[in-house]
C-alpha positions in Angstrom: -6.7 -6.3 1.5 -5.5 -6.6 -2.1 -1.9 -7.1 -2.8 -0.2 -5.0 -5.0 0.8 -6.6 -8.2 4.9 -7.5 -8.4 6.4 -4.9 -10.9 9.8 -7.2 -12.7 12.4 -5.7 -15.3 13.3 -7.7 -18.0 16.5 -6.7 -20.0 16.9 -9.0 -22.8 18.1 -8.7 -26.5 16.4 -11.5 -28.1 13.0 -10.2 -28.5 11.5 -13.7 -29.3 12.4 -15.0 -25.9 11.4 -11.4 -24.6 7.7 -11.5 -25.9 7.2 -15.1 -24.9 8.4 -14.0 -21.2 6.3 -11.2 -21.1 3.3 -12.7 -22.2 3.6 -15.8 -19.6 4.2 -13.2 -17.0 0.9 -11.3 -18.2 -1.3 -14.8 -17.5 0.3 -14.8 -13.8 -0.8 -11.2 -13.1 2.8 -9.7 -13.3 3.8 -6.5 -14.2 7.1 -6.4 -16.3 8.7 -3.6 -18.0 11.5 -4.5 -20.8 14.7 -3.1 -22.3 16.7 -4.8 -24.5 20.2 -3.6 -24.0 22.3 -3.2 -20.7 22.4 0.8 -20.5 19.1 1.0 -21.1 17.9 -1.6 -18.7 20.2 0.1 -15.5 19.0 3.6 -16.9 15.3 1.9 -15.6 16.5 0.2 -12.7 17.9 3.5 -11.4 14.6 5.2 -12.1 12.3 3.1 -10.9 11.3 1.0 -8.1 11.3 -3.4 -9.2 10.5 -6.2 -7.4 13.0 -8.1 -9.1 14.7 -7.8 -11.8 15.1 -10.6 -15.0 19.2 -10.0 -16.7 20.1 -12.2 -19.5 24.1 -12.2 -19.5 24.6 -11.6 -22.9 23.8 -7.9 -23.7 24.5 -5.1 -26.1 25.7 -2.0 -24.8 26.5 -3.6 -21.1 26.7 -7.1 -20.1 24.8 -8.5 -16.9 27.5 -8.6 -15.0 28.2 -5.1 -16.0 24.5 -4.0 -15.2 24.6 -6.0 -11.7 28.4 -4.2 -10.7 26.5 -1.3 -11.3 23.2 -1.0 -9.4 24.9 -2.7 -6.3 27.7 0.1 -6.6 24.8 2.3 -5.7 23.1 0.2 -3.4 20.5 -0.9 -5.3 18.9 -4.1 -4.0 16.7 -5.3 -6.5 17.4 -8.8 -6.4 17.8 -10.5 -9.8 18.0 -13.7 -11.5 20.3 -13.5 -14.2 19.6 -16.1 -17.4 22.9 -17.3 -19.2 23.6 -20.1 -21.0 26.8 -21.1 -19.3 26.6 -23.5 -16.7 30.1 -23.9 -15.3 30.5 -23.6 -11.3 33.1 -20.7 -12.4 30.6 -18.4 -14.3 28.1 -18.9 -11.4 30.5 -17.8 -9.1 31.8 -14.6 -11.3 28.0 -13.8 -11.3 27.6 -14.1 -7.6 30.8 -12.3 -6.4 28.7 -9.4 -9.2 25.7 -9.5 -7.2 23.5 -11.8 -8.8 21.1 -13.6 -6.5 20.0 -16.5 -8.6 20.8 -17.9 -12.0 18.5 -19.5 -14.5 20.3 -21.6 -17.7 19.1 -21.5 -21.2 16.7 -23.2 -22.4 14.5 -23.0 -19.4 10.9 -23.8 -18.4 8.7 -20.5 -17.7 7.1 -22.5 -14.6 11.1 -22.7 -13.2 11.0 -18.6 -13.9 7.8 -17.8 -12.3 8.8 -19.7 -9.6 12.1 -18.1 -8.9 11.2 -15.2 -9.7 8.6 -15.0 -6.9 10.7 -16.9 -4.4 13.3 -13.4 -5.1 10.7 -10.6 -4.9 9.6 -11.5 -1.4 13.2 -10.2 -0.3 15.1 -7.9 -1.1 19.2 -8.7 -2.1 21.3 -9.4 0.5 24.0 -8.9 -2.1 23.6 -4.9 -0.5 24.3 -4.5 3.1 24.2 -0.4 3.2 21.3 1.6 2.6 21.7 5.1 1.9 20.1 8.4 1.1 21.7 12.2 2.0 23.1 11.8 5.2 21.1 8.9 6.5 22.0 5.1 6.1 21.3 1.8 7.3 23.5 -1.3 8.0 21.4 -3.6 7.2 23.7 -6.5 8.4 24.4 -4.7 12.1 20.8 -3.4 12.1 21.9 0.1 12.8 20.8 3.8 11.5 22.6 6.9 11.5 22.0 10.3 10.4 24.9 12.5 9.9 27.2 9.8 11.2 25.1 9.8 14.5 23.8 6.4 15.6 19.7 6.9 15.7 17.8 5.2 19.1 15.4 2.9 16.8 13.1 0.4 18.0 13.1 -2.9 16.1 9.9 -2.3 14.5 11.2 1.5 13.3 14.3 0.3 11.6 12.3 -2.5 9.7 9.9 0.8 8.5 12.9 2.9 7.8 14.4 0.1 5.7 11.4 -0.7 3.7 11.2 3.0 2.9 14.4 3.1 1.7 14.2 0.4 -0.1 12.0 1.9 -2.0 13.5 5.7 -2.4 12.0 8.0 -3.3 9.2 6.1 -4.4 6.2 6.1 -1.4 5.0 3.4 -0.2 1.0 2.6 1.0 0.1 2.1 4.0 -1.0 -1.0 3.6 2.0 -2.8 2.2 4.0 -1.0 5.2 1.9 -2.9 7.3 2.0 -6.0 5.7 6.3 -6.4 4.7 6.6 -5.3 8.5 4.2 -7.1 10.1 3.2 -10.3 7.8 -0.4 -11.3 8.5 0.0 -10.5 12.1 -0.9 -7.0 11.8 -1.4 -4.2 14.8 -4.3 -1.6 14.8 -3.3 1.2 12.9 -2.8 3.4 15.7 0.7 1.1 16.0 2.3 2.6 12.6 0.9 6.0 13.2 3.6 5.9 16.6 5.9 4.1 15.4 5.9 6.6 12.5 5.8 9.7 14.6 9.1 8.5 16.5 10.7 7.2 13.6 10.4 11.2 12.4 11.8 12.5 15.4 14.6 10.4 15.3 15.0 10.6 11.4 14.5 14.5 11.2 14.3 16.7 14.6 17.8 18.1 15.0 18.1 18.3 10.7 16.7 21.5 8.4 16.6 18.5 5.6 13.7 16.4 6.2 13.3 13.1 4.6 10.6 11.2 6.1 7.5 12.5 4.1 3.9 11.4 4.9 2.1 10.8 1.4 -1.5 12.3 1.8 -4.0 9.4 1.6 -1.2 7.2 0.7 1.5 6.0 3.0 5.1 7.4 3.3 8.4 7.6 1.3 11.4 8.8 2.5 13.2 11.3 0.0 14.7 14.5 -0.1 12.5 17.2 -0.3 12.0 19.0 -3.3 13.7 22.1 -4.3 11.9 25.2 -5.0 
């Protein structure tokens, strides 16, 4: 089974730096899109789906902090690694009470940035701790669901699925990486998502007109709101 290739944002102003980053993350098989001004950057965080996101501080437009206020507002939990060149236990501690995950100080080595920036897109921030879409959520530090302020009866293995697909609204998500963030290498037949799937709907959408877990033919799953006619 082939993994699917990490998918990074990179918002930074100096295009120099910008290229070089790009072009290292290129020779490691990484995706990364770019913007080089805050707005822009959370406009692209709030329409697409990142492994991790890359924030320089010091941006036109909207500042990192700014940027990471924002997305964790919504409940966006990219985690990111913001680059700065301040290095005072104070500015590391503005950034964190933000929602950064990790910092990285100017002048830095790209094997340090590869490196973290891995280490962050296995996981995703525990800066959020509410995952939301319509009517349903997920507290992801008491491990409960609820739809329509009713506590759902979830196995274990179900919440983990309905978190990763949430994650990831509304983009799907295969199958196969399903299987693998909820299971690691120690993976069921396939006959054990297909269940866990087909209860996870009837909890998830049975007693609601607004269905939100969506199969993805030849695909996977993604959980969304269906669209309007």
């Amino acid at each position: 089974m082939t993994a699917d290739k990490l998918q990074l944002l990179l918002v930074e102003d100096d295009l120099d730096l910008a290229t070089a980053v790009i072009e290292y993350l290129e020779l490691e098989d990484i995706l990364c899109d770019h913007s080089a001004n805050g707005l822009a950057g959370l406009h692209l965080i709030q329409q697409n789906h990142y492994d991790a996101i890359i924030l320089d501080l010091n941006l036109p437009k909207m500042n990192g902090l700014q940027v990471c206020e924002s997305i964790r507002a919504e409940g966006i939990d990219v985690p990111v690694l913001m680059l700065t060149a301040r290095d005072t236990l104070d500015d590391k501690l503005t950034g964190f009470a933000n929602g950064t995950d990790d910092y990285l100080v100017k002048p830095f080595a790209m094997e340090e940035l590869i490196v973290r920036v891995k280490v962050l897109a296995r996981r995703r921030s525990g800066q959020v701790q509410r995952l939301t879409l319509a009517d349903l959520s997920v507290d992801v530090q008491q491990k409960q669901a609820f739809r329509n302020n009713v506590e759902l009866k979830l196995s274990p293995t179900a919440l983990k699925i309905l978190t990763v697909l949430l994650r990831a609204s509304p983009n799907p998500v295969s199958r196969e990486k399903l299987m693998q963030t909820v299971w690691g290498d120690e993976q069921p037949d396939s006959n054990s998502l297909k269940v866990h799937i087909f209860n996870l709907r009837k909890q998830v959408d049975a007693d609601h007109d607004n269905k939100l877990l969506h199969t993805v033919s030849g695909y996977g799953f993604a959980i969304k709101e269906s669209d309007k006619a």
